[in-house]
C-alpha positions in Angstrom: -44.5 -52.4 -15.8 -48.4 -52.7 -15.7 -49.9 -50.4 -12.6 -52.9 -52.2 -11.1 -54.7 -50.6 -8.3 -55.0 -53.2 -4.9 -58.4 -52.1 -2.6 -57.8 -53.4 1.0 -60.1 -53.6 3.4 -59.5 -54.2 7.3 -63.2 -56.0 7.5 -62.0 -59.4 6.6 -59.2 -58.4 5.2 -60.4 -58.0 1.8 -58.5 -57.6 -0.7 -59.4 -56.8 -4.7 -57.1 -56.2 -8.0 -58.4 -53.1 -10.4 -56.7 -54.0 -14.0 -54.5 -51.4 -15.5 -57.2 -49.3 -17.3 -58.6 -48.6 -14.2 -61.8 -49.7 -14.6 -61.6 -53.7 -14.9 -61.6 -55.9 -12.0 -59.2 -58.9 -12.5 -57.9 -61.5 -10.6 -59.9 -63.2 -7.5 -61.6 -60.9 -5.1 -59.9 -62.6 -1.6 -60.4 -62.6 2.4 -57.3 -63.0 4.4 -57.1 -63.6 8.2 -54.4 -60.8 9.0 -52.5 -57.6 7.9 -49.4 -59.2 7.1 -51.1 -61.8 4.2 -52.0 -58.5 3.3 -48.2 -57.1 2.8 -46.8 -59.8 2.0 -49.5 -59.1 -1.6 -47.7 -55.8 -1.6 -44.5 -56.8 -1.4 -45.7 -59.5 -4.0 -46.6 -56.5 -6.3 -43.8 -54.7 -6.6 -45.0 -52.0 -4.4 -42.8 -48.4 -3.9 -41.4 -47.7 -0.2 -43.9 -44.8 -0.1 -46.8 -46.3 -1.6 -46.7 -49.2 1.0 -45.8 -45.8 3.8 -49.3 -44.5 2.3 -51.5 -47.8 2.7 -50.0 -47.9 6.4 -51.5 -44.8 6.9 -54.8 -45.2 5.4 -55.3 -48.5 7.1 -54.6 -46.9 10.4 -56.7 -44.0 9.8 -59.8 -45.2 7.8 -59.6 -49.0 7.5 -59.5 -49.0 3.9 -56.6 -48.5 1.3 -55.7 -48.3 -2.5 -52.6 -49.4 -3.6 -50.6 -49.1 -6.6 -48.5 -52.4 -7.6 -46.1 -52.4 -10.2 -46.4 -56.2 -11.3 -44.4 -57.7 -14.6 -46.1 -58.8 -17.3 -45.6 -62.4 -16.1 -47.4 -61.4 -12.6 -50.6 -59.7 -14.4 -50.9 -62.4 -16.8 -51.0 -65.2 -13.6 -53.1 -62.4 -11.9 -55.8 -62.6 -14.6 -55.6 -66.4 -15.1 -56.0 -67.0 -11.2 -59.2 -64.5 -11.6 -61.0 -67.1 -14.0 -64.0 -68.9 -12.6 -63.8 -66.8 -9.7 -66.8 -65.0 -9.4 -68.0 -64.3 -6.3 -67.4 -60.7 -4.6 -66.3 -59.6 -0.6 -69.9 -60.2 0.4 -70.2 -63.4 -1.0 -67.1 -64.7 0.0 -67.5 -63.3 3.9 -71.1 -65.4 3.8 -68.8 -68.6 2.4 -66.4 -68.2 5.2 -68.8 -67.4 8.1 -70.4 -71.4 6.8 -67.2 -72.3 7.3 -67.0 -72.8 3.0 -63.8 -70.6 2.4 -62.3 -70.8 0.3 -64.5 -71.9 -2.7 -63.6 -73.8 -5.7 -63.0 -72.1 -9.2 -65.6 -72.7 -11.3 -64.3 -75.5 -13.4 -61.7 -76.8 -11.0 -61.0 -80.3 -11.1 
């Protein structure tokens, strides 16, 4: 199963997908409204009892957390494909949302 690395922030509730070479970002960058859109992306993800015991923690203590999900190859594949024409970062997408323009429309969305 391909690892990819989920960054969670509490501001927002940003959330970000790091491929499995550990470098590439894929998939959309997103804002949820509450922790448990959050873990229900975990549980989405295939993540391990004490990998989800570990972003508990970090969340509590720091506000921020990297997890490790497990997806199929079916689930990186949609992961990647629901990244394309999504370009904008946490930043931009907090600005969208604060004009009330969240979320936007892929970039060659019908």
């Amino acid at each position: 199963m391909p690892r990819v690395l989920c960054n969670v922030m509490t501001s927002d509730w940003s959330v970000n997908f790091i491929g499995p070479d550990g470098k590439t970002r894929i998939g959309p960058w997103l804002l949820l409204d509450s922790h448990d859109e959050v873990r229900a992306i975990l549980r989405w993800g295939n993540i391990a009892d004490e990998e989800l015991a570990k972003h508990e923690s970090s969340i509590r203590r720091w506000g921020v957390s990297a997890a490790v999900l497990n997806l199929t190859d079916r689930q990186l594949a949609a992961l990647i494909e629901r990244g394309r024409g999504w370009l904008w970062n946490g930043y931009e997408l907090r600005l969208m949302k604060e004009a009330g323009k969240y979320p936007p429309a892929r970039l060659g969305a019908k």
